[in-house]
C-alpha positions in Angstrom: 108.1 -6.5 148.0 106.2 -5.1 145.1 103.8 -2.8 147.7 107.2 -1.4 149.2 108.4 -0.7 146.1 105.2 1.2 145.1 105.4 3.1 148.7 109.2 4.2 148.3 107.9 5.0 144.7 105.2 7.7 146.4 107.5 8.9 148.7 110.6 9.9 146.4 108.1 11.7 144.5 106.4 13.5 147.4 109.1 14.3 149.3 110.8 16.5 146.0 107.0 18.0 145.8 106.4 18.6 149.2 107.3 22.2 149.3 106.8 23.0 145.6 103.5 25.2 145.3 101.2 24.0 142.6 98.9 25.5 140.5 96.2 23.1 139.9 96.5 23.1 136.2 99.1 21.0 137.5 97.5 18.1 139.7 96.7 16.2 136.7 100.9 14.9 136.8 100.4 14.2 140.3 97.1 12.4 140.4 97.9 9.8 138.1 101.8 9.1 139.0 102.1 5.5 139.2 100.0 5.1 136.3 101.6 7.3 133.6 104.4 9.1 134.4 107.4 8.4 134.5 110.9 10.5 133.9 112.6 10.8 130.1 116.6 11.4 129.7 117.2 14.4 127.3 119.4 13.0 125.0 120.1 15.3 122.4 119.0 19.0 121.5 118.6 19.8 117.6 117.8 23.3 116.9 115.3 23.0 113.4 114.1 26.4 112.8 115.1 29.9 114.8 112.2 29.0 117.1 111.7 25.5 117.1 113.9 22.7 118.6 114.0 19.2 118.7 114.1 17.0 122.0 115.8 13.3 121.7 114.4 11.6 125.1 114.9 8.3 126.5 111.7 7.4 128.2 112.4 5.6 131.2 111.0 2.1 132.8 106.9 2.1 132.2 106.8 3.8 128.4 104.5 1.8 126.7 105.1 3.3 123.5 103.3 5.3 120.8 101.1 5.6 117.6 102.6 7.7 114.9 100.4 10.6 115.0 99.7 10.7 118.8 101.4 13.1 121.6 102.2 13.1 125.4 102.1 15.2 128.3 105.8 16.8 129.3 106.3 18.3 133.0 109.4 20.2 134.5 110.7 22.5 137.2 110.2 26.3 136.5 111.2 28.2 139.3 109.8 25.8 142.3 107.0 25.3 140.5 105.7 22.0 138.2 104.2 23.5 134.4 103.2 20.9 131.7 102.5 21.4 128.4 101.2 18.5 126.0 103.2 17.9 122.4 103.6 16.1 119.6 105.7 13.3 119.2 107.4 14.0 116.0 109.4 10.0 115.8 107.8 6.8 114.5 107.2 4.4 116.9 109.3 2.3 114.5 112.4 3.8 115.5 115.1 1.0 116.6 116.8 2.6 119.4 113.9 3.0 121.6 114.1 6.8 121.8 111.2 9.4 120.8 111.5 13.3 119.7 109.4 16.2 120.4 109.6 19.2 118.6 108.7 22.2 120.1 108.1 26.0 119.6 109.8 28.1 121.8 106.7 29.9 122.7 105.2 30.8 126.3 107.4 29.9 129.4 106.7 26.4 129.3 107.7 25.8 125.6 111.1 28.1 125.7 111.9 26.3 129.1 111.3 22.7 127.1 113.3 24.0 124.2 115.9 25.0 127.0 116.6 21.8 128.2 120.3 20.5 129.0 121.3 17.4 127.4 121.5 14.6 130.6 118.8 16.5 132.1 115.2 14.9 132.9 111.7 15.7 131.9 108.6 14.0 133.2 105.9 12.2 130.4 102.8 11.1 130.8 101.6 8.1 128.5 101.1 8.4 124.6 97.6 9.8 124.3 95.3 10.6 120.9 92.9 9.3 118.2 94.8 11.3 115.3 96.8 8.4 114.3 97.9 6.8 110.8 95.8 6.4 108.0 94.7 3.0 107.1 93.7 4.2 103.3 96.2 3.9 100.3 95.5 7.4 99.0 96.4 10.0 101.4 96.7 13.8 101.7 98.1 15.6 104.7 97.5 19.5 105.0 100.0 21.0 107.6 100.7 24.6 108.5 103.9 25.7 110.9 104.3 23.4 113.7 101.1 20.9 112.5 103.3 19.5 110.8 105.0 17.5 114.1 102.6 14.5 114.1 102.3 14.4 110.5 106.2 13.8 110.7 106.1 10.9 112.8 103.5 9.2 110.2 105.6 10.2 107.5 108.8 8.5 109.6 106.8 5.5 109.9 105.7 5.1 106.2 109.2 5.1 105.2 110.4 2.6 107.5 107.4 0.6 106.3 105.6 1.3 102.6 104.5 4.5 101.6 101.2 4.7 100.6 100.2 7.6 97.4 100.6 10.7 99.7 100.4 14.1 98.7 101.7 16.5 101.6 100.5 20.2 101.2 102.4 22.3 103.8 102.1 25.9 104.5 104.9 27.9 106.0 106.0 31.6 106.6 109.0 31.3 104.2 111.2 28.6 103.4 113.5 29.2 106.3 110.6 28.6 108.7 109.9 24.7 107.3 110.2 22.5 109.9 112.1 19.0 108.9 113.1 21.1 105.2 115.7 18.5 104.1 114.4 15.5 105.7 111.3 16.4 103.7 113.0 17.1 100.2 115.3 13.8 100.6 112.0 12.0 101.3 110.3 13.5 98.5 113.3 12.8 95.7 113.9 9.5 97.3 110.1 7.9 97.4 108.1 8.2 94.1 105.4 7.7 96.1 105.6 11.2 98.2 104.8 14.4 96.7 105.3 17.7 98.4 103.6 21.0 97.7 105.3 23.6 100.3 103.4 27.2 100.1 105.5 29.9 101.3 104.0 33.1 99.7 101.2 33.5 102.3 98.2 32.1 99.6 95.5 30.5 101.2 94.1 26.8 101.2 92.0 26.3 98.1 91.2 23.0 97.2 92.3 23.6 93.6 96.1 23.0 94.9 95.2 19.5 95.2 92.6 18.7 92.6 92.4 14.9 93.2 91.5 15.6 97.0 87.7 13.8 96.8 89.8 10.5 95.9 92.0 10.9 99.1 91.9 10.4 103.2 92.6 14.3 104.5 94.4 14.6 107.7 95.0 18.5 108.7 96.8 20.0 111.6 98.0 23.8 111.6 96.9 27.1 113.2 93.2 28.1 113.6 93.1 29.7 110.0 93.8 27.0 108.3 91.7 24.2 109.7 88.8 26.6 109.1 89.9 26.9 105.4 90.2 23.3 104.9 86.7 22.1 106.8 85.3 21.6 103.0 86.9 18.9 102.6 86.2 17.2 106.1 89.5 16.4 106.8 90.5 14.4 110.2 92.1 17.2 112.1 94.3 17.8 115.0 93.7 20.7 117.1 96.5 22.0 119.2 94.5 25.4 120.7 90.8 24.8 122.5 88.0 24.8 119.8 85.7 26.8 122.2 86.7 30.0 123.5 86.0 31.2 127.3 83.7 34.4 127.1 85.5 37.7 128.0 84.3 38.2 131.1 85.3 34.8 132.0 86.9 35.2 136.0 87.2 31.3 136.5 85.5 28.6 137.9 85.3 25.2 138.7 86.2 22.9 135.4 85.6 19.0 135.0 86.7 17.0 132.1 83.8 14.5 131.2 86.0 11.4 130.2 89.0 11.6 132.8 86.4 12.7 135.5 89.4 15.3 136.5 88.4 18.4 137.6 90.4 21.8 139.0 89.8 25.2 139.7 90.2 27.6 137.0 91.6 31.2 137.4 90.0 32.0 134.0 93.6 32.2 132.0 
């Protein structure tokens, strides 16, 4: 019963792909199908900034859950062909209804078509993935920039559905309008004596003299390039969401393998 379940399982899946051309960026959703993904219900569509939106999903049968801090892999349809992009997830595994967020920058086709998404529609995820998870210290100090500050969120979520430890949460942002989460973050900061936030809106850079206690704390960072670089110092534990290494300019693609997965694909060099 269980082996013609699992059969009917492959061929519902192939028989949508079978005539959907694929890029192989995008074999990695299709060689590991029974294993990790599975489809998500879009349950609700929250516009946060002018660019960036929040997704309410409702993983289906197989979600095994998350670690604050962690992300997942999200695939959909664009125009016959299967794109997947990885994000944060921006909810604490706390939550009590069983439903998770991302929170995504409409940036790139991928991202805008994400951000796009109908409420009752479907996305496909992959399983939680990620080391960047909550801090197990009682003195904490989270550095954030733009949209770093997703996973961050989801810790912060979880700390206030459990205890929150002495955080300090330093967060740099084109201007005020462009704070992701602004009131959640001000109510939580009025509300918990415990949470302090410093929010930098006037284009200054990282020095460590905005937080002059920092040796005494654990330093998680996540943000743009710029930032991490500015905040190495203090060896933070950071989450990167661009490739550390760059390909070289002449780069015209090649075969790639990924060390711990053992997947491998053909690159066109974009």
């Amino acid at each position: 019963g269980s082996m013609k379940n699992v059969a009917s399982s492959w061929l519902a899946r192939l028989t949508g792909l079978i005539a959907t051309p694929l890029t192989p960026a995008h074999y990695l959703v299709l060689l590991r199908p029974l294993a990790a993904n599975h489809t998500a219900r879009v349950e609700a569509v929250t516009r946060e900034t002018a660019e960036v939106t929040t997704l309410t999903l409702r993983p289906g049968r197989g979600w095994t859950g998350h670690q604050a801090g962690q992300h997942v892999r999200v695939a959909l349809a664009i125009d016959g062909r299967l794109a997947a992009r990885t994000y944060s997830i921006s909810s604490s595994p706390d939550r009590a209804d069983g439903l998770i967020t991302i929170t995504v920058k409409a940036q790139g086709r991928v991202s805008n078509a994400v951000c796009a998404a109908a409420v009752g529609s479907y996305l496909t995820l992959g399983v939680a993935e990620g080391d960047f998870v909550l801090p197990t210290g009682k003195r904490v100090l989270f550095i954030t920039g733009g949209s770093g500050i997703t996973p961050i969120m989801s810790m912060l979520r979880t700390y206030a559905a459990r205890e929150m430890p002495d955080v300090v949460h330093l967060h740099f942002a084109r201007s005020a309008d462009d704070v992701i989460f602004a009131a959640e973050l001000f109510d939580l900061a009025a509300s918990v004596p415990t949470y302090r936030s410093i929010l930098v809106t006037d284009h200054r850079r990282f020095t460590p003299d905005l937080v002059p206690d920092w040796q005494t704390r654990e330093v998680l960072a996540c943000g743009p390039t710029s930032l991490l670089e500015a905040v190495a110092p203090l060896h933070p534990r950071v989450e990167r969401f661009t490739a550390v290494l760059a390909p070289p300019s002449d780069a015209t693609g090649g075969h790639v393998r990924f060390g711990t997965s053992r997947v491998s694909a053909i690159s066109d060099g974009r």
